[in-house]
N, C-alpha and C positions, 0 to 999 in steps of 0.2 A: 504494500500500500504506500502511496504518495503521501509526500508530509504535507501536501493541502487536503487531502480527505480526510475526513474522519468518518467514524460512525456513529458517533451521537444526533440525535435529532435536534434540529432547534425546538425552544418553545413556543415559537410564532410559525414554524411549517410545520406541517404535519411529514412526519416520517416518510420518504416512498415506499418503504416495506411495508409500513403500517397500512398506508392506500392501499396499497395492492390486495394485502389481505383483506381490507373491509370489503375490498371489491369481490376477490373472488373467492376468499375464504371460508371457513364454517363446515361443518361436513359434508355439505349436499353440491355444494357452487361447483366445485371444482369436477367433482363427478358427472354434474348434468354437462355443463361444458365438454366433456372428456365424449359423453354418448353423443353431442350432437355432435361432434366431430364428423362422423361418417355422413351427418348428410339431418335434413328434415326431419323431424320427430311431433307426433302427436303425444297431447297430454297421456293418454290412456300407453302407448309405450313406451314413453319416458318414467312412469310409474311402474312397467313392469319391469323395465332394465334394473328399476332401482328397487328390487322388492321390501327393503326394511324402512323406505321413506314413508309418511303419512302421506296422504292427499291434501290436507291442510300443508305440510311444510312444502311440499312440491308445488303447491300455488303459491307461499311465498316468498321460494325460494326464485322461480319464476320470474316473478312480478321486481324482484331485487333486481336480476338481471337483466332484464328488460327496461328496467329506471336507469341503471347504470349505462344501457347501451348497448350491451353486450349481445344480445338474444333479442329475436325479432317475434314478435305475436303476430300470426295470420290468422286472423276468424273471417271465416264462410259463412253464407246468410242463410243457412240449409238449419233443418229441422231433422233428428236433433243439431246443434251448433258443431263444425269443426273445428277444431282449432289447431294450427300448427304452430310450431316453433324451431328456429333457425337462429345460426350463429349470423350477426353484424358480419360487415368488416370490423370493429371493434375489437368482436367476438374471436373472431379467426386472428385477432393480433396476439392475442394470448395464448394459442394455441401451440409452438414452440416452451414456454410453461410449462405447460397440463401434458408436452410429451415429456419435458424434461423429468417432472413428476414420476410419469409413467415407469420412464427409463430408471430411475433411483429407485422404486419402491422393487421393479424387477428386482434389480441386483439384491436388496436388502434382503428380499423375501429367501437367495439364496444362498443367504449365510448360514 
């Protein structure tokens, strides 16, 4: 490390590790990001990818990313309602992340 960086956080900025994680942290963010990786996901198989999520945290975990930017809501005007959900480009910038993630927890798991 360079003798102009540090790693303490000011107390007038917010940390960028801190951001990051309010962003995409918590048990469920990093995971829903991780499944729509591969593409479009409807609420009902985003729920089933994640079988130990409630339905209540998966709509607000949702709803978090979707405020953030991250994750896009499509609803259909069809009865009953569709709804899809998709990574931003925001979404997809994080994405390098949630492989890096990926890649570490591989290794971990085979220690």
């Amino acid at each position: 490390m360079d003798a102009g960086s540090t790693l303490e956080c000011s107390d007038y900025v917010e940390c960028p590790v801190e951001y990051t994680l309010k962003i995409i942290g918590g048990s469920w963010k990093s995971i829903l990001l991780y499944r729509l990786m591969s593409g479009t996901m409807r609420f009902n198989e985003l729920r089933r990818s994640c079988p130990n999520i409630t339905q209540r945290m998966l709509t607000l975990q949702l709803r978090d990313l979707e405020e953030h930017g991250l994750v896009h809501r499509k609803v259909y005007a069809e009865v009953p309602p569709k709804v899809e959900y998709s990574l931003t480009d925001k979404g997809r910038s994080v994405l390098p992340i949630i492989r890096m993630m990926k890649e570490w927890g591989e290794e971990q798991r085979q220690l």
